[in-house]
N, C-alpha and C positions, 0 to 999 in steps of 0.2 A: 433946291431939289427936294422931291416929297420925301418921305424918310419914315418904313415903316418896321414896327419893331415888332419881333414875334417872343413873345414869353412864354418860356416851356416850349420852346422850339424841339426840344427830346419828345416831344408828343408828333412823332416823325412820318408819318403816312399821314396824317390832318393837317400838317404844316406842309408836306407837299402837295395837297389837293388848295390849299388855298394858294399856293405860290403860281400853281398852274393857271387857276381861275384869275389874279392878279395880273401874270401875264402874257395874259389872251389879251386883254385890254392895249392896242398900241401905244394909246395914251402913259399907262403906267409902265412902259416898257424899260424906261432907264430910270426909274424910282430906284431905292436905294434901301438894300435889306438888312436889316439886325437882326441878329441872330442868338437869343439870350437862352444858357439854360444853363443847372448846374451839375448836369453828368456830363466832363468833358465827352466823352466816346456817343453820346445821342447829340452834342452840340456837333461833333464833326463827322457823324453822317446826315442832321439837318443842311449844311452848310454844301455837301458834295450833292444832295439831290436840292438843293437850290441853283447850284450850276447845273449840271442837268434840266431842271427846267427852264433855261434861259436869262435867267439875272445876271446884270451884269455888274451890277454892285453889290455886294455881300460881304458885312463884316461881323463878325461872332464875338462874342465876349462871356466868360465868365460872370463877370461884374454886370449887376443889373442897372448901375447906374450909367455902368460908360454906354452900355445898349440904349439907352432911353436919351440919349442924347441926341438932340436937333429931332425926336418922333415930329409927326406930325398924328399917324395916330399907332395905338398901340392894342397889340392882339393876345387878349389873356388865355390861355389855354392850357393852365399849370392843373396838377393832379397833385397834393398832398400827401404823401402817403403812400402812393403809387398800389402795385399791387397787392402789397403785404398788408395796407391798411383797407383794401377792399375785403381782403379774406377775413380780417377781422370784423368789417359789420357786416358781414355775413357770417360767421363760424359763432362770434358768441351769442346774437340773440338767437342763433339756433339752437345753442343749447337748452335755453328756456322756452323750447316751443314758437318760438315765432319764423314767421314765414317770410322771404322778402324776393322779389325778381332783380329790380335792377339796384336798389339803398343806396339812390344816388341823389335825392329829390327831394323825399318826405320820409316819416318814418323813421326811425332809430336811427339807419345807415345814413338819412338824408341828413339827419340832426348832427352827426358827429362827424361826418364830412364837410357841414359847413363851419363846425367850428374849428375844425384843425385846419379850414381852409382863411379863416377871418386873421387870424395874424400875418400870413401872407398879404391877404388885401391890404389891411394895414400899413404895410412897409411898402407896398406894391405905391400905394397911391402916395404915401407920402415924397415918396422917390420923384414918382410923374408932376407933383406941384412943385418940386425944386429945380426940378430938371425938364421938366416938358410940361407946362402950367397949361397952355392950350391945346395940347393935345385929346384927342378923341380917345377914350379905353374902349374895344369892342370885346366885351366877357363873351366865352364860351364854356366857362369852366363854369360847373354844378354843384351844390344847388343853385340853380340859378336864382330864382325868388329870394332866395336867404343871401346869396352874395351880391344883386341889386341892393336890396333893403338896406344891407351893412354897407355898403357904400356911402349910399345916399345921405345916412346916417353919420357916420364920423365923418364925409370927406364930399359936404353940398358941393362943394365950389369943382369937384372933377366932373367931368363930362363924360359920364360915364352910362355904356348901354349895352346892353343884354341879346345877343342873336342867339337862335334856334331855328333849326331846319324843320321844327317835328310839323309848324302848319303848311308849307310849300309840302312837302311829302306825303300829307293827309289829304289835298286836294288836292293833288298831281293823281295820287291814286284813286279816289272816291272817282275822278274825270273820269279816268280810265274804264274804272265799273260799270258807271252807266252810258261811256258810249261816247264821251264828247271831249274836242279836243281841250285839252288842258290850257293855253292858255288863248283858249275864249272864250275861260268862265269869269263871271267876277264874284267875289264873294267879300263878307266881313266878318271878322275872326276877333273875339277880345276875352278876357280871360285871368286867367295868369298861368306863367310857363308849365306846361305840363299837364296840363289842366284848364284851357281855353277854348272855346267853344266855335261851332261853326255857325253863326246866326243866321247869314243869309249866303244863297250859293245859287250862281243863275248863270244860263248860256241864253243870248238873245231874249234876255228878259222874262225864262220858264223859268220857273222854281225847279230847281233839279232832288229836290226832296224826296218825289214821290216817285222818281224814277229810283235812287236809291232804296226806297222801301219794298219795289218790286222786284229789285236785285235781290233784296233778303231771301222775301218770301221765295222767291225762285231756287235760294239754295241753302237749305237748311245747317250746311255748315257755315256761313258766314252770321247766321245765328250766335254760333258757338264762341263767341271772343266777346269780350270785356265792352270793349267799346260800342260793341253794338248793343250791348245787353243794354249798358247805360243809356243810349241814344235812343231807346226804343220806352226809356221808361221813364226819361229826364227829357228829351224833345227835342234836342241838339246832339250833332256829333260833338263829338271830343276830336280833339288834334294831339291825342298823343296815343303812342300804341297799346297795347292790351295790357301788355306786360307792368309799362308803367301805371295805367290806369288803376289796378289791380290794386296797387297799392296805397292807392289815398281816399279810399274809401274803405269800413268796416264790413263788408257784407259777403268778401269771396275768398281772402285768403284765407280766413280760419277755419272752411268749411273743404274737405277733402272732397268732399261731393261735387261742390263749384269749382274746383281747383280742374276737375275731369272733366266735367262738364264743358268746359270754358276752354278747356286746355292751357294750361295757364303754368307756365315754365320757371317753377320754383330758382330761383340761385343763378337765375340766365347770364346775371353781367359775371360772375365768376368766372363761368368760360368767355365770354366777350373778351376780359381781361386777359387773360390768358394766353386768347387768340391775337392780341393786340401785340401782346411782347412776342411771340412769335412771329410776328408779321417783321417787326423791328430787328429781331436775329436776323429772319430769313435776309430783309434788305441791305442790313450791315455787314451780312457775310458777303454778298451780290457785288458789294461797292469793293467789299478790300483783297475779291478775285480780279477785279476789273472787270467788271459784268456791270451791265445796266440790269438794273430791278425791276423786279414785276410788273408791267404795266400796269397804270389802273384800271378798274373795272367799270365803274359809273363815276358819272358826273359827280361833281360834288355840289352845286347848284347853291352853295353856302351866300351868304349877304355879307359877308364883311368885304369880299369885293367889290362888290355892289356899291357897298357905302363908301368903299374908298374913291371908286372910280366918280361916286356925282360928285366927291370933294374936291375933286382934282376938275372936273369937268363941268359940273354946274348942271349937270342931266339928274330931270328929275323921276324920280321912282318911288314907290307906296312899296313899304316892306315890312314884316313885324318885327317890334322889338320892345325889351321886357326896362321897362324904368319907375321911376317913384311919382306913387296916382297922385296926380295933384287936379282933382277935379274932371280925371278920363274918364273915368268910373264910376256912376254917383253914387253906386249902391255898393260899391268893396271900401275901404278902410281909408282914409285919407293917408297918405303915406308908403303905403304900401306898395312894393311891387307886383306892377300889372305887365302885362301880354296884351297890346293894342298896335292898329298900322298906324304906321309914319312916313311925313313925305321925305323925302332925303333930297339936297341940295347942295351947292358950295359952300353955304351957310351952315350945314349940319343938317340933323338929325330931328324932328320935327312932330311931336305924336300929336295924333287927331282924338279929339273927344269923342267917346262914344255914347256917353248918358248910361240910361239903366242897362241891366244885363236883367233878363228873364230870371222872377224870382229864387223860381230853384235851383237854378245855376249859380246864383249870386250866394246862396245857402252854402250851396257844395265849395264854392269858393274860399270863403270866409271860413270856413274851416279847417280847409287847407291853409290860409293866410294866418289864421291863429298859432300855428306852429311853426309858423314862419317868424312871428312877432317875438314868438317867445325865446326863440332860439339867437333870433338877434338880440333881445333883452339882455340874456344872460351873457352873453360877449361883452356888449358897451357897459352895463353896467356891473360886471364881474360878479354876478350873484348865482353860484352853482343850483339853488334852487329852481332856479328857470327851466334848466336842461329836464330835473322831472317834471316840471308844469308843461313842458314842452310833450314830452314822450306820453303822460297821463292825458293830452288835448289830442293827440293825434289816435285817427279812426281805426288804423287799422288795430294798433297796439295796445288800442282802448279796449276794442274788441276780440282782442287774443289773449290776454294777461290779465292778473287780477292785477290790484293795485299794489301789493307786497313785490310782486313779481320784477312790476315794471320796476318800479327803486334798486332792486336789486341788481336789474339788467342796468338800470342807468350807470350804479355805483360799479360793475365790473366791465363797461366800458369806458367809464373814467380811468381805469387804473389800464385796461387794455392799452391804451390810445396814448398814455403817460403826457411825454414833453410836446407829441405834439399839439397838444392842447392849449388854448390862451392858458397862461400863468397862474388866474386868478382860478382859472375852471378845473387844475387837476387836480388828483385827488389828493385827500391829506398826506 
C-alpha cells in the first residue's frame, strides 16, 4: 500500500489542500496517510480534516520516526520557529534600518531561517535513510535553495526535491493578461527558486512576449511592480512576485521612493503569518463545534500530487522542481541549487538540462546563489564567520547597511534566535 507521510502536518490549511488534491486522484484513494507533527492539538485537527477529506487510512504520530515508516514518499512542510521566529527577522533587522517583505528566501530573514531550519533537515533525513531509504522527500519548506543545497550536501544518497507553485501561478496569470488560455501555452522556466526566469512562453508557436508588453504599455499600473520593472530592464519575466523579487536584489528596498513607487508591501509575510494562525483557530474552533470549516477558496494546483500520482501510476508529466545543478545549468555553480522542469514517472523525478541561461540573468542568479553557498557553508562546516560573509554578499543588505552595521545585525540575530541555531553557530 502507498504510504504517504506529511511532516508538519500542523501546517493545517496546506496539508488539507494537498490531502484534497491527493484524493481527487482515484488511483490514490486508499493510500494510506501519516500524519507527523509536534503540536499535539495541530496533529489532531490535521488528522480530523483528513477525514473530512476522504482518507480512509490516517494514522498520526508524535514520533517522527514511527510516521516515516513504510513512506513511500514524504512531504516536508515544517516552519521552525513558527511565528515568533518570523517576528524576529523581521523586528530586529528593523531596528537597524533594514527593510524586508517576506525574509523567507534571501536576505537576513532568509539566512537565519535557513539555518534554524538545517538541524531539522539533519534529523529529518537521517531518520528517512534509517527508516524509509527509498523514499521520495518533497520540500516545500523555505528557503528553499538553501534547504536543497543542504540536503544534497550532508545527505547525496536521499532523494530529495524541492516543489514551488510560484512558476504555474506566474503563467497561469501572465495567460490570463494577454488573453490565452492557460493550458495551451508552453513555456520554459529555469532559474533558481524565487528567482527563475520565464525564457520562452508560446500559444500555437507566437511568442506571447510582445503581447505582454502591449498589456504593459496599455496600463501604466502594471508598470508599477517589481517584476515588471525587472522584466523590462533584465529581458525575461521572473516567476516570483513583486514582493519577493524586491528583496534579492539592491536597488528598491532602500529607496523609500521605489518602495512607492513600486508599491512594494514592507513586513507583508508578518501579517501572512498572522493570518495563517488565525485561519488555524478559526478551523480548530469549526471542528471542536462540530462544524465543518471553511471551504476552500481556490485550487491548490500544488505538484506533490502530481508527483505522487505518476509514482503510483507511471503518467508522465513536465513540472518544476528545485535540485542540485549537476550539469542543468552550465552557467550557475556546479552544485548548486537550481529551479529547472522535470519529467516525472513511476521511476521518479527526472530534471532536463537546460544549457546556458541568458547572461544577465545568470549574473542575477549567482548572486543570489552566493548567499546561498554561504549560508550552507557555515552549517556543514560550523564556521559562524560564514553567516556575516553571507549577510555582507547579499544585495539587498549590502546595499542598506554599512559593514559595522551588518556584524552587528548578524551578532544580534545570533543571540535573538539562541538554541534554535546549529550548536556550532550560536552565540558565545
Amino acid at each position: 500500500m502507498f504510504t504517504i507521510a506529511f511532516v508538519g502536518a500542523g501546517s493545517v490549511e496546506f496539508t488539507r489542500q494537498l490531502l484534497r488534491d491527493v484524493l481527487s486522484f482515484p488511483e490514490l484513494a486508499d493510500c494510506k496517510i501519516s500524519l507527523h507533527d509536534i503540536d499535539a492539538e495541530r496533529l489532531e485537527v490535521a488528522a480530523a480534516l483528513a477525514g473530512l477529506a476522504g482518507a480512509k487510512r490516517v494514522r498520526t504520530s508524535l514520533s517522527r520516526c514511527e510516521a516515516l515508516e513504510d513512506a513511500d514518499v514524504v512531504v516536508n512542510m515544517v516552519a521552525i520557529g513558527g511565528h515568533t521566529a518570523t517576528l524576529t527577522d523581521f523586528d530586529v533587522p528593523e531596528s537597524f534600518g533594514l527593510r524586508q517583505t517576506i525574509g523567507d528566501t534571501l536576505g537576513i530573514g532568509g539566512i537565519f531561517r535557513g539555518l534554524r531550519t538545517f538541524p531539522f533537515l539533519e534529523q529529518l533525513a537521517a531518520d528517512m535513510l534509517a527508516v524509509c531509504p527509498d523514499a521520495w522527500l518533497l520540500n516545500y519548506t523555505n528557503p528553499m535553495a538553501m534547504n536543497i543545497q543542504y540536503l544534497a550536501t550532508i545527505a547525496p544518497r536521499l532523494k530529495a526535491v524541492g516543489l514551488c507553485h510560484s512558476v504555474y501561478w506566474t503563467i497561469h496569470d501572465l495567460s490570463a493578461l494577454v488573453g490565452v488560455p492557460h493550458d495551451e501555452v508552453d513555456f520554459l522556466s529555469a532559474g533558481v527558486n524565487h528567482q527563475a526566469w520565464i525564457l520562452r512562453w508560446q500559444h500555437e508557436g507566437r511568442d506571447l512576449y510582445p503581447a505582454l508588453d502591449a498589456a504593459i504599455a496599455a496600463d501604466q499600473e502594471l508598470a508599477r511592480r517589481v517584476r515588471v520593472d525587472l522584466y523590462r530592464r533584465f529581458g525575461r519575466y521572473p516567476t516570483e512576485t513583486s514582493e519577493h523579487s524586491s528583496e534579492y536584489v539592491p536597488w528598491y528596498l532602500r529607496h523609500q521612493s521605489e518602495v512607492e513607487r513600486l508599491r512594494i508591501p514592507v513586513r507583508d509575510y508578518t501579517t501572512i503569518s498572522a493570518e495563517n494562525i488565525a485561519t488555524y483557530e478559526k478551523t480548530r474552533d469549526a471542528l471542536a463545534a462540530g462544524d465543518a470549516p471553511p471551504p476552500l477558496t481556490e485550487d491548490a494546483v500544488e505538484y506533490a500530487p502530481q508527483v505522487i500520482h505518476s509514482l503510483v501510476t507511471g503518467r508522465k508529466r513536465t513540472i518544476q522542481v528545485n535540485v542540485a545543478n549537476h550539469g542543468l545549468i552550465s552557467n550557475l555553480p556546479e552544485g548548486a541549487a537550481v529551479e529547472v522542469p522535470a519529467t516525472l514517472d513511476r521511476l521518479g523525478v527526472h530534471p532536463h538540462r537546460v544549457g546556458a541561461l541568458p547572461r544577465q540573468l545568470a549574473a542575477l542568479n549567482r548572486g543570489f546563489l552566493n548567499v546561498v553557498d554561504l549560508t550552507v557553508a557555515a552549517a556543514v562546516e560550523g564556521d559562524p564567520d560564514h553567516i556575516r560573509h553571507a549577510a555582507l554578499c547579499d544585495p539587498a543588505t549590502a546595499a542598506t547597511l554599512r559593514v559595522d552595521q551588518i556584524d552587528d545585525l548578524v551578532a544580534a540575530m545570533r543571540a535573538a534566535h539562541g538554541d534554535l541555531l546549529p550548536v556550532a553557530l550560536r552565540s558565545a
